[in-house]
N, C-alpha and C positions, 0 to 999 in steps of 0.2 A: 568748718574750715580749720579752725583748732587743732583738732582730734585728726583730722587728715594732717596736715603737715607734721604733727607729734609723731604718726604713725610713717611720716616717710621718714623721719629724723634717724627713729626707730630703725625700720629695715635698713637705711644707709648703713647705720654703727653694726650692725650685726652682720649686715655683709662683709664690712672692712675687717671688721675679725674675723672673720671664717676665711676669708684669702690669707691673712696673718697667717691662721693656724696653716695654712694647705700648702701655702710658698706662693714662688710665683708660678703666674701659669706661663702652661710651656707653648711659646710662642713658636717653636721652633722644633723639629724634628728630623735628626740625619742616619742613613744606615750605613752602617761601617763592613769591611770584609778582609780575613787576610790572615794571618800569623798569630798562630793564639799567645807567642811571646807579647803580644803587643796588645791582644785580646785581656791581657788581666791587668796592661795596663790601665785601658777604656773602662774596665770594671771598675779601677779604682777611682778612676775621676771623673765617673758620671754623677755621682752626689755634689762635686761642687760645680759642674756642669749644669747640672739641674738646677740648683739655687740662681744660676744664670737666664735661666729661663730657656734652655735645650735639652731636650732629650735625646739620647742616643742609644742605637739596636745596633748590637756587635754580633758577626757569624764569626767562624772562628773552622770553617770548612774552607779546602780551598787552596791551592800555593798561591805566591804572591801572585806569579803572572796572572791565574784565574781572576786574582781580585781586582787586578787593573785591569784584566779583559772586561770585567763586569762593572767598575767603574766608567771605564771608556765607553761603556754601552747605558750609563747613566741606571743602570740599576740600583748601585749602590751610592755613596757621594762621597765617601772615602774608602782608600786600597789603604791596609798596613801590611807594609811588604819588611824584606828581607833583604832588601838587595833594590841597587841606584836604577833609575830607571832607562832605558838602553835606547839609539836609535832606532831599534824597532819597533817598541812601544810607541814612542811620538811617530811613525810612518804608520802605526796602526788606526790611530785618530787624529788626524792633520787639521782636522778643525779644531780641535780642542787644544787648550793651553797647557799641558800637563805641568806640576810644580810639585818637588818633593819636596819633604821639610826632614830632617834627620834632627830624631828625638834622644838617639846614642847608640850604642853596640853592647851587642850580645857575646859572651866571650864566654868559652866551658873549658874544662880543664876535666884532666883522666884525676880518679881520685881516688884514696887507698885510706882503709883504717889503720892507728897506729901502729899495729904488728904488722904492715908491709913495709912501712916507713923506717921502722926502729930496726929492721931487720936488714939495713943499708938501700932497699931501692930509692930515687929520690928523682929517676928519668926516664923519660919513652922514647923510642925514634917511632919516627914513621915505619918503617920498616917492621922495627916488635912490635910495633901495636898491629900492624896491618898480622904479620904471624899469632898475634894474640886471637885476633877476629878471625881467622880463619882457624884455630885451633893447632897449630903447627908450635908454637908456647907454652907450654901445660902447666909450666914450675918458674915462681919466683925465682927460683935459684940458678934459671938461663936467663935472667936479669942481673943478677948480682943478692939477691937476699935468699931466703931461707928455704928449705927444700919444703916448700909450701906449695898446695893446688892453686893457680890461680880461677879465682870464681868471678868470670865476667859476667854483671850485669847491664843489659842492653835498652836502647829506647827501641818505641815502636817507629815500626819501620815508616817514613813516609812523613814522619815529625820532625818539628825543625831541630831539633838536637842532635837525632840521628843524621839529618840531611849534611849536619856543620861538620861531621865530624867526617862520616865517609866518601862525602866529596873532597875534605881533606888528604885522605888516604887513599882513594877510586879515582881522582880527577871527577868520574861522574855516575851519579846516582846509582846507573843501570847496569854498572859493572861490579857494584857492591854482591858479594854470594850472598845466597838464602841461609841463615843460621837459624840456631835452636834455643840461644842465651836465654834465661828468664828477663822479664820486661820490668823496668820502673816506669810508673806512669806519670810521674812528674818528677817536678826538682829536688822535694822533700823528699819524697818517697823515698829518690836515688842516693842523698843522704844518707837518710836513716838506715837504709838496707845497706850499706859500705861500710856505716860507722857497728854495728852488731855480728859483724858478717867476716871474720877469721878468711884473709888471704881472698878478699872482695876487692872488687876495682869497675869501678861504676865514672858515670860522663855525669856533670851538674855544674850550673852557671859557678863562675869564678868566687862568688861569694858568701859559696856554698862553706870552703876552706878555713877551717879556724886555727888551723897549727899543732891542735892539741890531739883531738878528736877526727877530725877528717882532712888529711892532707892532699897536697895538690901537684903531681907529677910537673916536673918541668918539660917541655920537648926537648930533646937531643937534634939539632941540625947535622945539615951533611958535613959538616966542616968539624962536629962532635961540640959545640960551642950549645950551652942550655940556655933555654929560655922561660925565665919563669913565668908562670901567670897569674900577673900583676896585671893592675889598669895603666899603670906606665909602658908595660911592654905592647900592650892594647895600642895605648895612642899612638905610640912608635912608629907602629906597625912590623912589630919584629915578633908577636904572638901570632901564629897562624890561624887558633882557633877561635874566629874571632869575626864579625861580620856588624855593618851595618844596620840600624832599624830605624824602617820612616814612616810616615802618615802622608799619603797621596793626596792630590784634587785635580780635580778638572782643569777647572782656571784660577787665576787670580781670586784667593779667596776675601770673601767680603761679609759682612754682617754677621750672620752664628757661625759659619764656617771660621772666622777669621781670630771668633771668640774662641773655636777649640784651640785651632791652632796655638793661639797667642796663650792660653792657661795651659798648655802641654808645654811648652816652652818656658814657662815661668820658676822661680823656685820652688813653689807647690806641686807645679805638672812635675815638675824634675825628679823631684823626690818623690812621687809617686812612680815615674820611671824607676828611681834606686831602689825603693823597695818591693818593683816586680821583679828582681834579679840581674837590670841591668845596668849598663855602665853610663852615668850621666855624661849631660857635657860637660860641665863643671869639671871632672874630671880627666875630659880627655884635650884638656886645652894644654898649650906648651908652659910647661911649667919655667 
């Protein structure tokens, strides 16, 4: 009788340590869908999601609508979209409660290594960039700087950076021409390839921008008035390039669901939002 009780004492202490070591277990498990902007934010806050005891499987195929059509059909349990969700969406699923939660905005800026900047450019209109994209622009120097080639580098087509920028210019998607640009394939990339890259002008989130090294094109409005891009001019809404990012659900969420939401929301979630490249809320309150 001894020896048995010692030997349960035993297995109790050994098992409480081996949960110690392993975390907790994950009581909980949601699949996510939608905007891979959003998609790295989910990468960065499933480790302290996890110590919560949820685990979460991010796809990152998809535009938003896809993701809320697949939400709305309960495949997934949350949509991160790009954009507020519309009377047709809620006439799509009339049973369901839709709720969006807006986690901040995504904002990119046309960007140029020192020698496009030093060499007086420092503006875009709509108009020269859309003549830039179609190749109708060849030389700094019908901008105002240095009889320089301009070397646009482009996103892939069908990406939400390329999406923010030529619905900008296009009104919509499908009116954007077929081009031949070389592709960055992400933020960094489009950086680094700008900041090495003699009379280069590449698209990358706003905070991409350091002053020194990689600068950041104002817009020129039709009234010729610039807009820099700044998260002031973001909140304003006087930045055009510049949109929404939110975390979808079904309904009223409650229990893990309520725990993502409430930790994406939090100063930790937030700052895991600023440092996937986008604009907290923190910041886009009235100052």
């Amino acid at each position: 009788m001894i020896c048995a009780a010692f030997f349960r004492s035993r297995l109790a202490a050994a098992l409480a340590a081996t949960a110690t070591l392993v975390g907790p277990v994950l009581a909980e498990s949601f699949k996510m869908e939608g905007s891979p902007v959003l998609a790295h934010v989910m990468f960065g806050a499933a480790p302290a999601l996890r110590k919560q005891g949820i685990d979460i499987k991010v796809g990152v195929e998809g535009s938003s609508t896809v993701a809320l059509v697949h939400m709305g059909d309960e495949l997934v349990d949350f949509a991160l979209t790009t954009r507020p969700l519309t009377g047709k969406d809620h006439a799509n699923f009339p049973e369901r409660e839709l709720k969006e939660y807006r986690l901040g905005m995504q904002a990119i800026a046309f960007i140029v290594p020192a020698d496009v900047w030093e060499s007086g450019v420092r503006a875009v209109s709509k108009a020269q960039f859309q003549a830039i994209y179609e190749s109708k622009i060849l030389s700094w120097k019908e901008l105002g700087g240095a009889d320089l080639p301009i070397k646009f580098f482009n996103f892939d087509k069908g990406k939400g950076l390329w999406e923010l920028f030529v619905t900008w210019v296009y009104g919509e998607i499908r009116r954007a021409p077929l081009v031949t640009f070389p592709i960055t394939i992400e933020n960094r990339d489009a950086s680094n390839t700008v900041q090495f890259t003699s009379g280069a002008m590449g698209v990358a989130s706003i905070d991409s921008i350091d002053g020194k090294k990689i600068h950041g094109l104002a817009i020129k409005d039709e009234s010729g008035a610039l807009i820099e891009p700044t998260a002031a001019n973001v909140a304003s809404g006087k930045y055009p390039l510049a949109r929404p990012v939110f975390i979808v659900v079904g309904e009223t969420p409650v229990g893990g669901k309520k725990r993502v939401i409430d930790f994406l929301l939090s100063p930790a979630g937030q700052e895991i939002v600023a440092q996937s490249g986008l604009i907290p809320l923190k910041d886009l309150a009235p100052k």
